[in-house]
VOGU-3710 file (C-alpha; in Angstrom, 3 decimals, decimal comma):
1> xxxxxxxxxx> -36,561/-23,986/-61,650  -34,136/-21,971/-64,255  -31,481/-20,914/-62,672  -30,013/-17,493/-62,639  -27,088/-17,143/-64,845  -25,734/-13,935/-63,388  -26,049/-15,229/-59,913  -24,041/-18,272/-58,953  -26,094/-19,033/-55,385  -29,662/-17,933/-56,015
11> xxxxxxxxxx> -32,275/-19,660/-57,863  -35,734/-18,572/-58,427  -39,191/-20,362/-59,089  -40,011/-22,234/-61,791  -42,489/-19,840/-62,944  -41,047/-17,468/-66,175  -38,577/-14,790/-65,315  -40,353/-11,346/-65,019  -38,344/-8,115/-64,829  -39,113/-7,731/-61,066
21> xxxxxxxxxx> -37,604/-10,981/-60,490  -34,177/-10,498/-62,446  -34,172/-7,274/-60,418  -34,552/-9,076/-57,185  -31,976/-12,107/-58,334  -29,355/-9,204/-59,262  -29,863/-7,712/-55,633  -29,646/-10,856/-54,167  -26,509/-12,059/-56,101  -24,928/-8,590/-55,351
31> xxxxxxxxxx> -25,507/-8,991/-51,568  -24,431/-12,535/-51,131  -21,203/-12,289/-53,794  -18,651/-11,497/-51,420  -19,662/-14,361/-49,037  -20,523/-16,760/-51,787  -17,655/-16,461/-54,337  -14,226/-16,531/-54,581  -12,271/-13,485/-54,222  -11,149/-12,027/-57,966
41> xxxxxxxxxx> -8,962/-14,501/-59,378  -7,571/-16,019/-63,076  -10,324/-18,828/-62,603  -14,074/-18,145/-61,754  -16,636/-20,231/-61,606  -20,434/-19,224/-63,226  -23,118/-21,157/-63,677  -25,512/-20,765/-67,264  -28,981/-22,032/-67,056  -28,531/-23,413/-70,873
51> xxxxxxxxxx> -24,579/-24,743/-71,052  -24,286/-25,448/-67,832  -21,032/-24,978/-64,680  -18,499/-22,739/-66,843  -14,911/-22,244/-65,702  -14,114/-18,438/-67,032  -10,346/-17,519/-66,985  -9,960/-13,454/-65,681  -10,951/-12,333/-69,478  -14,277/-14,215/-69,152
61> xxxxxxxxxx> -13,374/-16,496/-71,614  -14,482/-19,845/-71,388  -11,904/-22,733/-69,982  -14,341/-25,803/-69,210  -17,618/-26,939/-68,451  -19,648/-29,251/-66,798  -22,516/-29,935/-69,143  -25,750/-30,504/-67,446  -29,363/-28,479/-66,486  -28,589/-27,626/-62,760
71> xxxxxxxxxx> -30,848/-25,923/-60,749  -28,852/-25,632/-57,755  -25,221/-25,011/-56,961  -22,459/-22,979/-54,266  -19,148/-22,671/-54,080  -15,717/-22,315/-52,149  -12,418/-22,038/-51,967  -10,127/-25,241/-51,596  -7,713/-25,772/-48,969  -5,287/-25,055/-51,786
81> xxxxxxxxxx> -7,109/-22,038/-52,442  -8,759/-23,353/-56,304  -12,360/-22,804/-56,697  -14,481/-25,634/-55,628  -18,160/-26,195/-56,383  -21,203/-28,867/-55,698  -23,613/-28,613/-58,512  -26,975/-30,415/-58,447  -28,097/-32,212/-61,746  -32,168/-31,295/-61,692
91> xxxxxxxxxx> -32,679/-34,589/-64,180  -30,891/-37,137/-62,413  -30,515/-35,848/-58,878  -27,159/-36,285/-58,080  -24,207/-34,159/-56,796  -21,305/-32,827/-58,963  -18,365/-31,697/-56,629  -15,492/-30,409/-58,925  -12,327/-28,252/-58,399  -11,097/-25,370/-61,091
101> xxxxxxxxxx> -7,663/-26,315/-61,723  -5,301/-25,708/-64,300  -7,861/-24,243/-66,150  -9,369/-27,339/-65,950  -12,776/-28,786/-64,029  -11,722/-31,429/-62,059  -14,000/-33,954/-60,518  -13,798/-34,630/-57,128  -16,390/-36,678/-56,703  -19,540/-37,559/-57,936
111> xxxxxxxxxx> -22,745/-38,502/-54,830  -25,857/-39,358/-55,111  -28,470/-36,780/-53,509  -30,294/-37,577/-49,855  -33,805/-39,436/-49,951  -36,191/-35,989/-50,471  -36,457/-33,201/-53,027  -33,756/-30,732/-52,466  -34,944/-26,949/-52,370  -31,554/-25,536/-51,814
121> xxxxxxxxxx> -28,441/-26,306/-51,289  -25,500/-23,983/-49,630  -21,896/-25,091/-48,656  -20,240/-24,283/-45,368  -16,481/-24,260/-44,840  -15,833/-23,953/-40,691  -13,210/-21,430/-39,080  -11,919/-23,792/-36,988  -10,603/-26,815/-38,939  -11,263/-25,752/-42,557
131> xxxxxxxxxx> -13,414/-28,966/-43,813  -15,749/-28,147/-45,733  -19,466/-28,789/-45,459  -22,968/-28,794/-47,412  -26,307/-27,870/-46,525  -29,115/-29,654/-48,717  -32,390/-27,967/-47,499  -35,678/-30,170/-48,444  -38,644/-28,448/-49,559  -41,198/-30,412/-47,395
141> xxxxxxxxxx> -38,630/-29,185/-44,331  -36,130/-32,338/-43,715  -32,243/-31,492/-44,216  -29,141/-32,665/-43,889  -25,605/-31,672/-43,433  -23,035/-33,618/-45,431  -19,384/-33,033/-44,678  -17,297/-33,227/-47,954  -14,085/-34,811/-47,116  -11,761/-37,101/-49,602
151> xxxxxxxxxx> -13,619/-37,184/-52,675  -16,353/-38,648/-50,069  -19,529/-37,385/-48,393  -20,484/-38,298/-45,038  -23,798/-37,271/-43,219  -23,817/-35,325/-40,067  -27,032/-34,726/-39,211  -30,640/-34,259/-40,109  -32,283/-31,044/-39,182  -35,876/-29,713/-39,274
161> xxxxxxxxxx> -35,629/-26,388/-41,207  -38,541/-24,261/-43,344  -40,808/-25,695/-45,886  -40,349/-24,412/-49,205  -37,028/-22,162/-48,899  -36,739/-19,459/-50,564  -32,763/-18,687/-50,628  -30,030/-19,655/-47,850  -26,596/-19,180/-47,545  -23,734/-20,319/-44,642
171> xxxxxxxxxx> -21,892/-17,376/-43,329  -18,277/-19,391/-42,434  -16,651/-16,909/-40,084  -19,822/-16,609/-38,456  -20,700/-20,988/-37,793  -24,335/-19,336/-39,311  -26,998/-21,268/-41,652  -29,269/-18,417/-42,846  -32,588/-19,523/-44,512  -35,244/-17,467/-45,479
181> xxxxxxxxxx> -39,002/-18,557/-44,930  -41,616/-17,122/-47,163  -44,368/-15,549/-45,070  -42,520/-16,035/-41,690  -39,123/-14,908/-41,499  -35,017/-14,907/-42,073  -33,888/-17,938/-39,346  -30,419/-18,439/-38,530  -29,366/-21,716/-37,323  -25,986/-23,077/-35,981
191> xxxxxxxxxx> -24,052/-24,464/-39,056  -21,539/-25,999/-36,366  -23,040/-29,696/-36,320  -22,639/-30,194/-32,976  -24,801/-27,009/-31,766  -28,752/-26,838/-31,846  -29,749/-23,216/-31,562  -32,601/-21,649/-33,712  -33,217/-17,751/-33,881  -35,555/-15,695/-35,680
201> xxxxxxxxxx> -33,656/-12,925/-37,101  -36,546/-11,016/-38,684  -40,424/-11,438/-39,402  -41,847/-11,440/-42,208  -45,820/-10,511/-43,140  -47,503/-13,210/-44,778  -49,026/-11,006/-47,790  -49,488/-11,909/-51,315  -49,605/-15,372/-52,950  -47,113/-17,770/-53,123
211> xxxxxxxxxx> -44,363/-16,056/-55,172  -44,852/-12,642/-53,892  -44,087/-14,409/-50,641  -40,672/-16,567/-51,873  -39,431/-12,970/-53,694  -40,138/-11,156/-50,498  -38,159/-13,727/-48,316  -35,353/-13,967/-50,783  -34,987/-9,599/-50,773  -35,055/-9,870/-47,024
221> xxxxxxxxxx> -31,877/-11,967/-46,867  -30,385/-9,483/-49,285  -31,143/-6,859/-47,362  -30,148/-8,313/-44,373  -26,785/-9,315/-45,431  -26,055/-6,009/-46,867  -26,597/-4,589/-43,777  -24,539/-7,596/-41,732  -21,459/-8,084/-42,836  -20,093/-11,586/-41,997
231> xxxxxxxxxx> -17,482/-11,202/-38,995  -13,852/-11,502/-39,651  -11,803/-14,089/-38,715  -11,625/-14,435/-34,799  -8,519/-13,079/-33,324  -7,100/-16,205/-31,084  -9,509/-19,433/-31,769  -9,265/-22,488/-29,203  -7,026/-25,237/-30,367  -8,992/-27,906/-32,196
241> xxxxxxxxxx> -7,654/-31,424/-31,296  -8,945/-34,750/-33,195  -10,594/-37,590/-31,594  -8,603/-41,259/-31,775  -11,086/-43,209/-30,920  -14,725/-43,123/-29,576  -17,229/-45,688/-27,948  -19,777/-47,590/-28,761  -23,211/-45,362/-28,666  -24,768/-45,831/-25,607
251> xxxxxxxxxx> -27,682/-48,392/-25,260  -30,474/-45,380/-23,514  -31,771/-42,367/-25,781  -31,433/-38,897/-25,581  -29,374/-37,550/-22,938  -27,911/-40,773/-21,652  -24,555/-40,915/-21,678  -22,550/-39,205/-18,652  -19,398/-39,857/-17,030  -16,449/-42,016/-17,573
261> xxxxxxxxxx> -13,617/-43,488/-15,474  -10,304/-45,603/-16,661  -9,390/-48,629/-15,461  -5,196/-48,975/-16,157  -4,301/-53,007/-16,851  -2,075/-54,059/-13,854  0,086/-55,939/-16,479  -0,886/-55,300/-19,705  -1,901/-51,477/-19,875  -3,074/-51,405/-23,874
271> xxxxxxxxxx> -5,665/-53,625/-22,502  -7,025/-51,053/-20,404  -10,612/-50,059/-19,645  -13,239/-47,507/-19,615  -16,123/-48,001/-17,276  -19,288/-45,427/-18,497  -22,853/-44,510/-17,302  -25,784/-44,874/-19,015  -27,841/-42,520/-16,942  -30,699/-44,232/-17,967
281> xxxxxxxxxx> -30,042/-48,084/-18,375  -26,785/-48,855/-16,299  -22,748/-49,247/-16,611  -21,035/-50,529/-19,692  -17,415/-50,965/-20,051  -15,193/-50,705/-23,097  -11,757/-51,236/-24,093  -9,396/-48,604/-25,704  -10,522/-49,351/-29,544  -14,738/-48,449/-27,857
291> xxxxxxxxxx> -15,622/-51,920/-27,906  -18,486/-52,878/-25,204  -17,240/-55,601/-23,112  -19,523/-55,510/-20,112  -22,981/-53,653/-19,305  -24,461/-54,076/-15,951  -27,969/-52,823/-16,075  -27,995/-50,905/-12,731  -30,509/-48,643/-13,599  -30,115/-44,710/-13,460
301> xxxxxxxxxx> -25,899/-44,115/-12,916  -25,186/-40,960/-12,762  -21,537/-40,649/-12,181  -18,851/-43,116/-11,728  -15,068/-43,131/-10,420  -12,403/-45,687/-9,474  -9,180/-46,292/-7,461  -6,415/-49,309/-8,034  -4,552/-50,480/-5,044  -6,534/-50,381/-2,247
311> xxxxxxxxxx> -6,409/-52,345/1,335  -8,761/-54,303/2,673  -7,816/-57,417/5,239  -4,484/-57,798/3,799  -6,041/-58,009/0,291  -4,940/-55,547/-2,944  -8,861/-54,312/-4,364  -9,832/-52,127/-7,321  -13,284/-50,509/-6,214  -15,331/-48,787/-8,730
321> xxxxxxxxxx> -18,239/-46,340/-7,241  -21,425/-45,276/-9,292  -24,541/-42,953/-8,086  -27,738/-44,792/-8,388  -30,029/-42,113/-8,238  -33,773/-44,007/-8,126  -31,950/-45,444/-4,251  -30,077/-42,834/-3,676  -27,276/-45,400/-3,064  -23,454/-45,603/-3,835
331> xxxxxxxxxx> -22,814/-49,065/-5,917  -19,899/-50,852/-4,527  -18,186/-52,672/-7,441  -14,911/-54,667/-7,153  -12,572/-54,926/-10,554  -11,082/-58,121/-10,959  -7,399/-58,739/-12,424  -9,218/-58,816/-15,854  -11,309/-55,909/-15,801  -14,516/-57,636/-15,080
341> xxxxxxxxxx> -17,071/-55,648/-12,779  -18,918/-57,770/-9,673  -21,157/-55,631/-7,433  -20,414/-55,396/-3,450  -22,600/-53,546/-2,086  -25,218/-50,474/-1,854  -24,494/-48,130/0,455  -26,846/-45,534/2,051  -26,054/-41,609/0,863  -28,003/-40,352/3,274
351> xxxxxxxxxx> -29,067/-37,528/0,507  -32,484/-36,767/-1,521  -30,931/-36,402/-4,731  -27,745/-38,006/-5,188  -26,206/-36,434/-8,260  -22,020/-36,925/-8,776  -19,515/-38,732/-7,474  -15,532/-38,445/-7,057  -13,321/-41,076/-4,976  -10,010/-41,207/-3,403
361> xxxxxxxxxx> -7,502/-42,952/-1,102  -7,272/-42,198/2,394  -3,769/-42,346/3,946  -4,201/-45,928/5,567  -5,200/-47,344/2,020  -8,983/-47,244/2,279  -11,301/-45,916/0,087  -13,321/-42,181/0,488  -16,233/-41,475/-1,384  -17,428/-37,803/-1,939
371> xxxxxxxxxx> -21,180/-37,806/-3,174  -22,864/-34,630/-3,602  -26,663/-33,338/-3,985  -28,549/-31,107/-6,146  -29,293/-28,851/-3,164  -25,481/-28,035/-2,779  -24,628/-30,818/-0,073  -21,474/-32,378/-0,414  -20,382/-35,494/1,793  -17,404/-37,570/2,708
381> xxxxxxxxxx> -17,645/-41,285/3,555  -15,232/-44,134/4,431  -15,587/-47,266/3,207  -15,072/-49,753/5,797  -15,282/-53,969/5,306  -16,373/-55,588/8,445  -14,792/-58,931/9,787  -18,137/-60,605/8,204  -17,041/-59,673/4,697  -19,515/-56,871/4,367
391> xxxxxxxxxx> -19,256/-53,576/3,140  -20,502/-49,948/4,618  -20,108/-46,646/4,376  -18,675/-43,868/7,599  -19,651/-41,037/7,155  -16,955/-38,121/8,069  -17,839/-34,936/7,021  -20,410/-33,166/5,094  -20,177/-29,328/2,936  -22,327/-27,295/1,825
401> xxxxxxxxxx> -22,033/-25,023/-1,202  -24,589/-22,443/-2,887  -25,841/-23,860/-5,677  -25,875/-27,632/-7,826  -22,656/-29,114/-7,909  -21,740/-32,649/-9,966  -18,270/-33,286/-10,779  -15,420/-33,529/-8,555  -11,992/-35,212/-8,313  -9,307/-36,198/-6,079
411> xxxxxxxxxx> -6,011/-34,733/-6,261  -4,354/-37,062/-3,959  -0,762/-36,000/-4,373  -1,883/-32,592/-3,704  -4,008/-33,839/-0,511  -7,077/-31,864/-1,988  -10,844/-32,422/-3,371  -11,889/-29,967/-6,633  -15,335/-29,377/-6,864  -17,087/-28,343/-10,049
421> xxxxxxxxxx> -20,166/-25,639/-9,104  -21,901/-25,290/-12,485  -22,915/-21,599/-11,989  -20,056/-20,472/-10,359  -16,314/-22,473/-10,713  -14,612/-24,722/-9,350  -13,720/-25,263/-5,609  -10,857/-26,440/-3,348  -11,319/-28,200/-0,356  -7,881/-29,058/1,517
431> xxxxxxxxxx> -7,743/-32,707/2,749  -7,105/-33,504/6,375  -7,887/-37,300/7,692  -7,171/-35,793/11,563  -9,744/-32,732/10,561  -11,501/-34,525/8,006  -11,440/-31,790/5,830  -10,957/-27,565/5,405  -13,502/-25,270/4,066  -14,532/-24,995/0,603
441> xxxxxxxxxx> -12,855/-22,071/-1,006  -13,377/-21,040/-4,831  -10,328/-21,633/-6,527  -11,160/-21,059/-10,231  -14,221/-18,674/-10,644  -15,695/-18,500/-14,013  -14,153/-16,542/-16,651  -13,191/-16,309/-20,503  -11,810/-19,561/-20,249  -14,812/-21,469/-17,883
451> xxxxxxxxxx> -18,011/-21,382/-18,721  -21,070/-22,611/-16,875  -21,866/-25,234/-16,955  -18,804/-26,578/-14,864  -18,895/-30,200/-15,441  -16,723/-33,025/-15,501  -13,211/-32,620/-13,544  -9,942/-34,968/-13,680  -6,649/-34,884/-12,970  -3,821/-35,764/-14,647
461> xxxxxxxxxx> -0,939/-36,823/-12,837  2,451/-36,969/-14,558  4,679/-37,052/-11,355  4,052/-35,830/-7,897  5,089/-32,834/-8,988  3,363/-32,502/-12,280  -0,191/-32,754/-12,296  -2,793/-30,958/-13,784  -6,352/-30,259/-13,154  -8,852/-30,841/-16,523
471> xxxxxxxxxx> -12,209/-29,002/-16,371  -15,172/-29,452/-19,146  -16,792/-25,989/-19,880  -19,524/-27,220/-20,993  -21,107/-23,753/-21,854  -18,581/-23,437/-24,722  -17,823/-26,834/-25,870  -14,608/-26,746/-24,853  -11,630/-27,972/-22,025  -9,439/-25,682/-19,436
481> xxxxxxxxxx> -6,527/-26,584/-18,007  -4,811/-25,810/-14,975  -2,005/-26,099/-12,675  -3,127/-28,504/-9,910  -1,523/-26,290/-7,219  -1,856/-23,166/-6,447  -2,351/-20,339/-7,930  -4,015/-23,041/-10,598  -3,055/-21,192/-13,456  -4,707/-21,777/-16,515
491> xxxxxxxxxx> -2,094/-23,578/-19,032  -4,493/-24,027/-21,757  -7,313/-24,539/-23,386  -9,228/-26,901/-26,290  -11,879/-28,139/-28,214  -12,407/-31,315/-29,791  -13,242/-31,666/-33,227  -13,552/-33,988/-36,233  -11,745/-36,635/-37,240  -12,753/-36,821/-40,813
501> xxxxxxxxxx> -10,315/-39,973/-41,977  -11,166/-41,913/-39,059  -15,031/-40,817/-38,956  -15,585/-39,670/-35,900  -17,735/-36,545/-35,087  -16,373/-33,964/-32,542  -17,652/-33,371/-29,335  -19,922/-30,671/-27,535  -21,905/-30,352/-24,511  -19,633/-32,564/-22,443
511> xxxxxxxxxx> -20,356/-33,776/-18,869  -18,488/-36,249/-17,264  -14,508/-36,922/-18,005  -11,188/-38,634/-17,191  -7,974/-38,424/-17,742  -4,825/-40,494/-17,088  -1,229/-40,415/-17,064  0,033/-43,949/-17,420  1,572/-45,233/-20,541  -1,210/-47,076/-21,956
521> xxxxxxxxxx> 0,620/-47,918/-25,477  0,370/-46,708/-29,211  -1,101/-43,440/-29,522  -1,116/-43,285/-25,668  2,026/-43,460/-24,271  1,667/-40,057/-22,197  -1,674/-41,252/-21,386  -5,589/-40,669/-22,837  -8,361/-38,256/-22,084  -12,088/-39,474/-22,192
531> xxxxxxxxxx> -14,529/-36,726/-22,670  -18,563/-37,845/-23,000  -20,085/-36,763/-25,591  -23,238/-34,929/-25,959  -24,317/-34,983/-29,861  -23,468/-38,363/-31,848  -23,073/-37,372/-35,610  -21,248/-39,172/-38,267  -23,513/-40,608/-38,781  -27,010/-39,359/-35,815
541> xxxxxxxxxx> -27,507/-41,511/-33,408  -27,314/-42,147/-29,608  -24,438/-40,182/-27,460  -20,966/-42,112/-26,965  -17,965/-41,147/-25,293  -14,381/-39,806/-27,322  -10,531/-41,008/-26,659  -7,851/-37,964/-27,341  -4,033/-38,852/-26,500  -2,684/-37,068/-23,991
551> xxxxxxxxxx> 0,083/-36,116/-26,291  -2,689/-34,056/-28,657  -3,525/-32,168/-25,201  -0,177/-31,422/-24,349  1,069/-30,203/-27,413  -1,202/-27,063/-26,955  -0,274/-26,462/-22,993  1,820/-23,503/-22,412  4,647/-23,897/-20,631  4,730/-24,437/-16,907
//
């Protein structure tokens, strides 16, 4: 298809130009030029149907060009604020990314296209961390999102989106893909690669052949942007902290992985472990660098925590406790000097849906395992090793809260149990062996800074003194943090993003997490966070679970 010369992101058909076309392309480049282009500047970027991607200097001379017959094409500022542009060659089908410096075209690099016929293309520079990003929309309705990082593209994901585009465009401020659909409708997507969400922003009839059908869609974006200006920069954003590491995927599909606990080393701490459900295959455990070095296929584990230092009989144990939800049962596992996993026991719930777990010492060195329900029941058991060897569960007290709970932790220090409601907050419970236990009372209630769903909980414990309660609002894809004691003020609050050099995706929709405080070694001296996560990009695949240092978190903490 010819490509507009007056507009630098709209192309039309392939059929002749007619004068209500130009008239439409004009409208259309008019609409999208402030989103689109580069603010006025000594260098602009335009791209001619017959010479090809022209650098203009602020007299509209020509600088440079790229000479080639593109059909397709968007641009952006740099980081260092010079005009960038990806330009797709329509005889070869490869990529052009170049940079207007020095009055000079610059190649950045040069990549070949995806495996389908590209309808349009659109690039997409995020609000949070700056990297920038590129749509290529198929015309039989398979896409991908490439992030542009380096002089290198990397995919992050493959998306269904409408056959035959007519225009789209990525509104940055905004984390918005816009497409328009002839005969159906404008649809806005998430241009944030780790959300999902699809909306219809307008219909639109289904008159007229073909190309009445593409001009109509391409107008009604015009229109619509006109009337929509793109938001302006958010007052405030959330921190965005980089991954250091992540897992292995898991070995289940879809929405498999969970929860994860850490295992600390007794002697040498960098060899330190992180023990993970599969919520649909079983437990696998991986070292610091997300190497699988174990998988125990348990079946359906839900949720799975750990204590060091326990006594039994005279004996030092590390007991690791999973849900297995098909039983209903608590796995029993015991953590030898080397980190390898041998199952103890089962041991009865007593409840109809076992869902999360949390577990902590009792003051004579025992174990006490807190196991809650989908139907709000929450209990408290003691394990308990007869003089035969075996193991059992006493049960001690049992809660009851309003809705679904799942994740929970331990705040031994503290002598307290946090309880994650997803509808409603988090919960206290003060910790008495003689009374087994206070009254639940809602500590942090949803706000700003929690969303529903309240999943995963940990604490991080850099003294007695210090310690710090870690919450996954999963509703926003992000982390709160709070003072462990009361009033459990908030101290801050992240998200986790990409980690371009090291290719590693960032992280959404995250259940389960742990945190801990022990020098582990290199980048974790102050300890490591381990946040599941729910979307696997760089490249698609199956979920996995990310490593942040502490130091990353703590570096965006207010002060106490």
């Amino acid at each position: 298809m010819p490509t507009n010369p007056t507009n630098p992101t709209m192309t039309t058909s392939s059929a002749p130009w007619r004068p209500r076309a130009a008239a439409l392309a004009t409208l259309l480049a008019a609409a999208l030029l402030a989103l689109s282009a580069p603010p006025a500047a000594a260098q602009t970027l335009r791209l001619d149907d017959k010479k090809g991607l022209l650098l203009l200097d602020d007299q509209g001379r020509e600088q440079d060009r790229l000479t080639l017959r593109a059909k397709r094409w968007d641009q952006r500022r740099g980081a260092d604020g010079a005009p960038q542009a990806v330009v797709l060659d329509a005889d070869r089908g490869r990529l052009h990314w170049l940079a207007a410096r020095g009055g000079r075209l610059q190649p950045l690099a040069t990549l070949d296209g995806p495996d389908f016929a590209v309808e349009r293309l659109c690039l997409y520079r995020d609000a949070d961390q700056g990297l920038l990003q590129l749509f290529l929309l198929g015309e039989d309705g398979l896409s991908e999102q490439w992030l542009l990082h380096q002089g290198r593209a990397h995919v992050l994901r493959r998306l269904a989106t409408p056959l035959h585009p007519a225009a789209c465009q990525a509104r940055d401020a905004d984390a918005e893909l816009l497409v328009a659909e002839p005969g159906v409708g404008l649809w806005a997507y998430a241009a944030d690669a780790e959300q999902t969400r699809r909306r219809l922003l307008q219909a639109l009839p289904a008159q007229g052949d073909g190309k009445a059908q593409e001009q109509a869609a391409a107008q009604a974006l015009a229109q619509w942007q006109a009337a929509h200006p793109e938001a302006a920069a958010r007052p405030g954003p959330v921190p965005v902290l980089r991954p250091s590491a992540q897992t292995e995927p898991v070995r289940g599909q879809g929405d498999a992985a969970d929860d994860p606990a850490i295992w600390v080393h007794p002697r040498r701490p960098a060899d330190s472990l992180i023990l993970a459900t599969d919520k649909k295959r079983g437990l696998a455990v991986y070292d610091l660098r997300g190497r699988e070095r174990q998988f125990l296929p348990v079946g359906r584990v839900n949720n799975v925590d750990l204590r060091q230092g326990l006594r039994y009989g005279g004996q030092r144990w590390d007991l690791a406790v999973a849900t297995q939800r098909d039983e209903a049962s608590l796995l029993l596992w015991a953590i030898s000097p080397q980190g390898r996993l041998r199952e103890l026991a089962r041991l009865p719930s007593g409840l109809d849906d076992l869902y999360g777990v949390c577990v902590g010492r009792a003051a004579g060195g025992e174990l006490d395992i807190y196991a809650n329900d989908k139907d709000g029941r929450l209990r408290r058991l003691r394990v308990e090793r007869g003089a035969d060897g075996r193991w059992q569960g006493r049960l001690l007290r049992e809660w009851k809260l309003a809705s679904q709970p799942e994740g929970c932790v331990v705040d031994e220090a503290g002598a307290q149990l946090f309880v994650g409601e997803e509808k409603r907050g988090v919960w206290r419970i003060a910790l008495d062996d003689a009374a087994t236990g206070g009254e639940p009372q809602l500590a942090i209630p949803l706000s700003d800074a929690l969303h529903a769903d309240v999943e995963g909980l940990a604490i991080h414990a850099a003294s007695p003194t210090e310690r710090l309660l870690v919450v996954s609002s999963q509703g926003s894809d992000s982390y709160a943090v709070y003072d462990a004691q009361a009033p459990h003020a908030l101290r801050g609050r992240f998200r986790i993003g990409i980690h371009a050099e090291l290719g590693i995706d960032g992280v959404s929709e995250t259940d389960g997490l742990d945190v801990v405080a022990a020098d582990l070694g290199g980048a974790y001296r102050e300890g490591v966070l381990v946040v599941q996560d729910g979307h696997k990009r760089l490249p698609q695949g199956r979920q996995n679970f990310k490593l942040v240092p502490w130091a990353a978190v703590k570096g965006v903490l207010g002060a106490r």
